[in-house]
N, C-alpha and C positions, 0 to 999 in steps of 0.2 A: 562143401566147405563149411568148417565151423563158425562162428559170429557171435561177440563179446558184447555186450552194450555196458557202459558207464552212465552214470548219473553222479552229477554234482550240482549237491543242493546249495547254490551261496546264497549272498543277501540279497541280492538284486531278484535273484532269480534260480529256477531250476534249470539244466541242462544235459538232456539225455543224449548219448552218441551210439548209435551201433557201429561195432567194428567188424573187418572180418579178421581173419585169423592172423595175418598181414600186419595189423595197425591202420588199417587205410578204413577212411570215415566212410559208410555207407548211406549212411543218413542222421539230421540231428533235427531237433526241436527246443525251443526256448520257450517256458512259460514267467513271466514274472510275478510280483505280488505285492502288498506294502510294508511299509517299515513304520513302525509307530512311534513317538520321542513323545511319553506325553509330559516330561520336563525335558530342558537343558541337562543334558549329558545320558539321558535313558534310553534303551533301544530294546523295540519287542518286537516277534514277528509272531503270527498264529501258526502252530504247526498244522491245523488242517489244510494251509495254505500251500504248504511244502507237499502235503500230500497229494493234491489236488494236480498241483504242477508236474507231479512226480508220475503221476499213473495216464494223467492226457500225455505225457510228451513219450512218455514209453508206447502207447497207443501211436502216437503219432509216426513215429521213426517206425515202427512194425510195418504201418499202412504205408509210410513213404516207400520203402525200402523194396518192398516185393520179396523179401527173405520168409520163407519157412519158417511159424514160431519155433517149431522141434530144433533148428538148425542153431538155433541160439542156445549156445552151452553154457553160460553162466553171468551171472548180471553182478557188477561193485559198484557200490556207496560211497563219496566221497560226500563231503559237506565242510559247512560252516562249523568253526570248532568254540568250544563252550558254553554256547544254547543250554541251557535248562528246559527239560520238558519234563513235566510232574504228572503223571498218571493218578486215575481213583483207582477203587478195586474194580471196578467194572472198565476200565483201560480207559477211561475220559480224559480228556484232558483238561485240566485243574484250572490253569490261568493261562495267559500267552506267555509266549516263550522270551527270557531275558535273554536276549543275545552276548555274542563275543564282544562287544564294542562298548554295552553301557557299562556306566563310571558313577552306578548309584551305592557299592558295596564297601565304599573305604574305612567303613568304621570295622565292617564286616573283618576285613584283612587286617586288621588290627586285632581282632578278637583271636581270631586263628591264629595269628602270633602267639600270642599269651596263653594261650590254649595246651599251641603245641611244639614252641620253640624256636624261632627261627631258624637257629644252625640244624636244628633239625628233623625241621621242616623242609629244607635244602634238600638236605642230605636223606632225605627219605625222595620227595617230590621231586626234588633238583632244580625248584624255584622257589622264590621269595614268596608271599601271600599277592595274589595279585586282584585290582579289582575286578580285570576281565577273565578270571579261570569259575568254573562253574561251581567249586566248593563255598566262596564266596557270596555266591547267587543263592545257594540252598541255604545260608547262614543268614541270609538277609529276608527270605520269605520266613524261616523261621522266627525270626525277630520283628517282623513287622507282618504277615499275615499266618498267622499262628492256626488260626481256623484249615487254611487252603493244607497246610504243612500235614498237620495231623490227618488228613484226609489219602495225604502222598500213599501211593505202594507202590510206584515204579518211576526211578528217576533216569531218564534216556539223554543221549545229546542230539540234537537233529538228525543229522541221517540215519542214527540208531533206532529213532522213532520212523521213521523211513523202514527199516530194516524191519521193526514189530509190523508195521501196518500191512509189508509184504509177505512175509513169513510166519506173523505172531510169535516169533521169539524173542526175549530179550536180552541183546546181545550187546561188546561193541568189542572194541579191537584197541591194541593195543598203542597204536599212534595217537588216535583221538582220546584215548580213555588218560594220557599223558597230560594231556590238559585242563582236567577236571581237579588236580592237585588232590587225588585222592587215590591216587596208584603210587604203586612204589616201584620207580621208574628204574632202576638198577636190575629188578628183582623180578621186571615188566607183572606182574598182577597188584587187586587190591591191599593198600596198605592196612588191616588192623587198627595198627597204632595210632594213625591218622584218623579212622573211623570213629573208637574207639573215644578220641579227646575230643572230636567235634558231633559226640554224638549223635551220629549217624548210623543207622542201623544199614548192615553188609546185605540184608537182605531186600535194600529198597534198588540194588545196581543189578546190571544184568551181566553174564560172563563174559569171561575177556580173554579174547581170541589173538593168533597173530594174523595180520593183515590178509594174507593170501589162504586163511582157513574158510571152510564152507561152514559159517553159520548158521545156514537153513535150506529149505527150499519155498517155491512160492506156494502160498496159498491157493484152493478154489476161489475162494470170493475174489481175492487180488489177481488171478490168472481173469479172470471177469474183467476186470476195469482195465486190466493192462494190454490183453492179447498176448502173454507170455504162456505158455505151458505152465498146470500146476508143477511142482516136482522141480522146476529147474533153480538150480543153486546158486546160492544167492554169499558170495564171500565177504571178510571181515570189510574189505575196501582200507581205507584211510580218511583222516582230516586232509581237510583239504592241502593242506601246504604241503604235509607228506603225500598226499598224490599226485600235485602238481610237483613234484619233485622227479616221484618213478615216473610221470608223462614227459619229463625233460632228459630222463639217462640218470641223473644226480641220486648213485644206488652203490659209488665206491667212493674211496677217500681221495684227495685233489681235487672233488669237481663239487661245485657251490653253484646256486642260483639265486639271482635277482627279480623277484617278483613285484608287479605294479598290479594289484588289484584294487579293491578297495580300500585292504592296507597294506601294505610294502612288507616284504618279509626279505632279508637275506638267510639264506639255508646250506648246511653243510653237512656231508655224510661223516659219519664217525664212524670205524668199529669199533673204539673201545670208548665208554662213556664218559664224555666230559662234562663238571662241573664249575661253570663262575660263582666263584664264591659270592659274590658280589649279590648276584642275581640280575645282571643287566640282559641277560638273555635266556631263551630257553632253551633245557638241554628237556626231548624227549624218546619215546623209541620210534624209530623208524617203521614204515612198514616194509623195509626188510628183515625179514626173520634173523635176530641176534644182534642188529646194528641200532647204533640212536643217531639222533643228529641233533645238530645246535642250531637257532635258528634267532635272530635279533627282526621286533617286529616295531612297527615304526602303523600307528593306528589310521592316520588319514591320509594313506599316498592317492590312490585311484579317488578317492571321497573328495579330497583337497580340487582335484582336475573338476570332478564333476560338479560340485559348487559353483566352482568358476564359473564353467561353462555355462551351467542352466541358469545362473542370477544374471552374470555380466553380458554373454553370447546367446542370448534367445534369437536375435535376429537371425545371425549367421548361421546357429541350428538349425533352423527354420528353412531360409535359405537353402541348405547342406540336403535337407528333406524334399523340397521341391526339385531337386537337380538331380537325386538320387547319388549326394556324394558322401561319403562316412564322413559325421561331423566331425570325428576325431582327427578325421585326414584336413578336415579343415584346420581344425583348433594347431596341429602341428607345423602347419604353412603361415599361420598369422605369429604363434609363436615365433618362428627362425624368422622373423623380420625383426626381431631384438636380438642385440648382441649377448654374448658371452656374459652373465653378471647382470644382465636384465637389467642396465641402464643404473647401475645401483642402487635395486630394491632387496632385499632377502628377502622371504618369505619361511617362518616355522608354522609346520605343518599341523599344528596340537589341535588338530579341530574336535576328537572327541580325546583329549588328553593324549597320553603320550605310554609308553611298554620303555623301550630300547632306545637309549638305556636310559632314562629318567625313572622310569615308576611313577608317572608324578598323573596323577588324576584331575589334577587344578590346570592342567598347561591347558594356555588357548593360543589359538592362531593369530600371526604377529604379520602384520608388512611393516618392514624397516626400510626408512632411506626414499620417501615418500619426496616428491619433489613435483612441481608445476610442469615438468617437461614429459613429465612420467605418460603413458598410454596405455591403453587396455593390453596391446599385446604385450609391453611389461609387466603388466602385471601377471597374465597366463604364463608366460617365460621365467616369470621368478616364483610360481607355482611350483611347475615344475622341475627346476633346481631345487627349490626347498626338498619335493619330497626323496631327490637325488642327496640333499646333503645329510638325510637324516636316514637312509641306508648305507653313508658311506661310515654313519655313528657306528651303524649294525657290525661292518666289515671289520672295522678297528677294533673290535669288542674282541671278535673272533680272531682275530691274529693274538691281542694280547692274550688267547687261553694257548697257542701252538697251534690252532687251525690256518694254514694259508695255501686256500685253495690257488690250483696254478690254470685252473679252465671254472670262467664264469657263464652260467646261458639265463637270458631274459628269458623271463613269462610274466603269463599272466596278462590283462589288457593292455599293458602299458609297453609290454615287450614286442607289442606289434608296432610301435612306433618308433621311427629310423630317427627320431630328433632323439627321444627321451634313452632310445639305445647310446647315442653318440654322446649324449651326457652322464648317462652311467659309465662309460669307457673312460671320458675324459677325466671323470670325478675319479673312479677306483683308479686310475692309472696303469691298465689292463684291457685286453681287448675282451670284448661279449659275445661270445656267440647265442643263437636263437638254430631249436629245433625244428626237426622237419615235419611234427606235425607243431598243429594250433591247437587244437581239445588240450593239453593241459591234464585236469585235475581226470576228466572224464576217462582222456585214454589210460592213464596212471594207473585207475582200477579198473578197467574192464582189464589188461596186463593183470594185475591180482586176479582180476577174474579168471583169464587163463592158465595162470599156474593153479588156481583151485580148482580149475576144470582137468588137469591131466594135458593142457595142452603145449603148456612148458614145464620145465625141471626146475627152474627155480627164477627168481624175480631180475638177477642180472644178465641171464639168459636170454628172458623175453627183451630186456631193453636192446641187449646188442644185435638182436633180429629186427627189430622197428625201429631203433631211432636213430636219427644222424643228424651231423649237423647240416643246417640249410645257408647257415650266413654266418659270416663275422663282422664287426664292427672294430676298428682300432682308434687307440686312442690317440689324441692330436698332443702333444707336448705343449705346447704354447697353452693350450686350453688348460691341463691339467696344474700347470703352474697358475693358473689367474686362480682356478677352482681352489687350487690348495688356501691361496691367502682369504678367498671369501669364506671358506671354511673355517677358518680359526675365527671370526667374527660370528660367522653364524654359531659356534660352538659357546663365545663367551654370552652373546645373547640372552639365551635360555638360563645362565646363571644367575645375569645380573635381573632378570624379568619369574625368577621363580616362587619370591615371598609374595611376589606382587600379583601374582597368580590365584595363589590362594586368598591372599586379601579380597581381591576380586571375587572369588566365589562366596566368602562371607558379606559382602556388600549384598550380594544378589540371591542371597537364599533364602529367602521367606517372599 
């Protein structure tokens, strides 16, 4: 039998899965690592950290597994999407890596406006300047570490530096490379134009593949650390969202997915490319070959949960640990002992700012409706509604372009929860279903992996041999009617609280 291994590098952590030919998990390993803030709103992680995590867990699911390394036909990369990693000439890496999340680039995305136009800049990118895309990030070391800059000869996204450290090529694909707002997203390769105005020399990026193309094979040295055969191929993979997308089936047009990670993404297959003018969401290409998808990201859904948890709920973690019971299965039993509306708190989720559809970099996290009667589990419960109302922002977005998906499926951590499922049901007004595997982003691409391995024909092929659905969730009416009205309050909210936002971050910047 053949066997696929995925890797997905997120922020928490890496996560290798070996599959067999099937879809079915043979073995997995989690390594994590840390996340650096060293202001309000910044976020770095060390890519040798990614590395590290990357080649013990591959090691490890080898040793777990009892598979033949020869037997594994081809390995995908999925990751955290818009990481800056800045290479020397000698392949060093420069500084840590500015992740998807920080919100230190806003002048930055102003520059690039004026640079290269808004309209289009759209219309080339098919987003507005944003502070978490990685052009931004390379605009901001240039402007403020000018020394590191000039130093640059290879700028990678995480898993892509993944992809160099296994292969030594430097590559990346064209879902993740959507995000760097330095591809020309209609046209799927690099833009010129865009290079060109933010002077960026073409020769600092690596090529750009479609998702299920074989970008290399492994290295000697990396066949060393991994227990993988040199030689074995290693394909383009995906960003994360587009591969937790193909691990969910979401690879034709009607079927959209609800994700609860760290941040909330709703996603939608397209074949033919859509752009909001607006820029409230992202339109990029899919790692289906020829397709894009739109996707509305919403920055602290899973983040918002884990805050809570680890400030308010240390005991009952704790607790959760000595019992050996998933604290999350805890946190979702103390939550449903608060009603619908969480007692009348809202909570906006803007913990590290805000995408979908704000843009707005200054938004902070709000509890509204704050009363004496209030309890911790109201507050967890109005968590997470919050991060349910600011996906349901996402969904609205996407009907107002003609997108309305008629089949939605959870992923992601949050989608293994029967509370937070039956609050996305009640909120969209639709019922949820959830796939029959759990790996997510990991099974996504080892799938890439096997269509780049010869072992499927094409990426919708492979889904409709592995994946099914496991569960549905429906929605309650009564529930969706309360949602609706606390929704139009949590909506005006954010408007009347968005000067005040910014005010806020000028109070507090020096």
């Amino acid at each position: 039998m053949a066997y696929l291994i995925g890797v997905d590098i997120g922020t928490s952590g890496t996560k290798t899965v070996l599959f067999d030919e099937a879809g079915a998990t043979v073995a997995d390993a989690l390594y994590e690592y840390p996340l650096y803030q060293p202001r309000a709103g910044w976020a770095e992680q060390d890519p040798l950290d990614w590395w590290e995590a990357t080649y013990r867990s591959i090691a490890d699911v080898i040793a777990k597994s009892g598979v033949r390394p020869e037997d594994i036909k081809g390995v995908g990369l999925s990751g955290q999407m818009h990481g800056l990693v800045m290479l020397d000439s000698a392949d060093n890496v420069l500084r840590r890596s500015i992740i998807w999340c920080d919100q230190r680039t806003s002048e930055e995305c102003v520059q690039i406006t004026e640079l290269v136009g808004r309209e289009r800049l759209i219309e080339i990118t098919a987003n507005p300047a944003l502070t978490g895309f990685t052009a931004s990030k390379i605009m901001w070391v240039k402007n403020h570490e000018p020394e590191i800059f000039e130093k640059c000869r290879k700028i990678l996204l995480p898993k892509d530096y993944i992809r160099f450290m296994l292969t030594g090529e430097y590559a990346t694909e064209v879902s993740d490379a959507s995000g760097m707002q330095l591809l020309d997203v209609p046209a799927r390769n690099w833009s010129r134009y865009v290079l060109d105005k933010l002077e960026i020399d073409p020769s600092l990026l690596g090529k750009v593949y479609e998702s299920c193309e074989v970008t290399g094979q492994v290295t000697e040295s990396a066949a060393k650390l991994t227990g993988l055969p040199a030689g074995t191929p290693v394909v383009g993979g995906a960003g994360d969202q587009a591969a937790s997308a193909v691990g969910c089936g979401i690879v034709r047009e009607g079927i959209a997915s609800a994700t609860i990670g760290t941040s909330g993404v709703v996603f939608a297959h397209t074949d033919k490319i859509k752009i909001d003018p607006e820029g409230r969401v992202h339109t990029f290409c899919h790692a289906v070959p020829g397709a894009w998808h739109v996707m509305g990201v919403t920055q602290g859904a899973g983040l918002s949960f884990k805050w809570m948890r680890d400030n308010f709920f240390a005991s009952e973690k704790l607790t959760a640990a000595e019992t050996g019971d998933d604290p999350n299965y805890v946190m979702d039993k103390i939550a449903k002992r608060s009603p619908v509306g969480a007692n009348g708190i809202i909570y906006l989720p803007y913990l590290m700012g805000e995408r979908t559809p704000h843009l707005d970099p200054y938004a902070r996290g709000v509890f509204f409706g704050l009363a004496a009667i209030h309890e911790k589990r109201d507050l967890l419960r109005a968590v997470m509604e919050g991060v349910v109302y600011s996906l349901c922002d996402c969904m609205d977005v996407l009907r107002e372009m003609g997108i309305n998906p008629t089949s939605v499926y959870a992923a992601g951590g949050g989608g293994n929860s029967k509370l937070w499922r039956q609050m996305l049901a009640d909120a969209f007004g639709m019922s949820i279903s959830v796939s029959s595997s759990k790996q997510g982003g990991a099974l996504g691409v080892a799938i890439l992996a096997g269509v780049g391995a010869g072992i499927y024909s094409s990426v919708p092929e492979a889904c409709d041999a592995i994946i099914s659905e496991a569960a549905r969730t429906e929605a309650i009416e009564e529930n969706t009617r309360r949602y609706d009205k606390i929704r139009r309050l949590y909506k005006k909210l954010y408007i009347d609280l968005r000067d005040d936002f910014e005010e806020l971050s000028k109070i507090f910047a020096d």
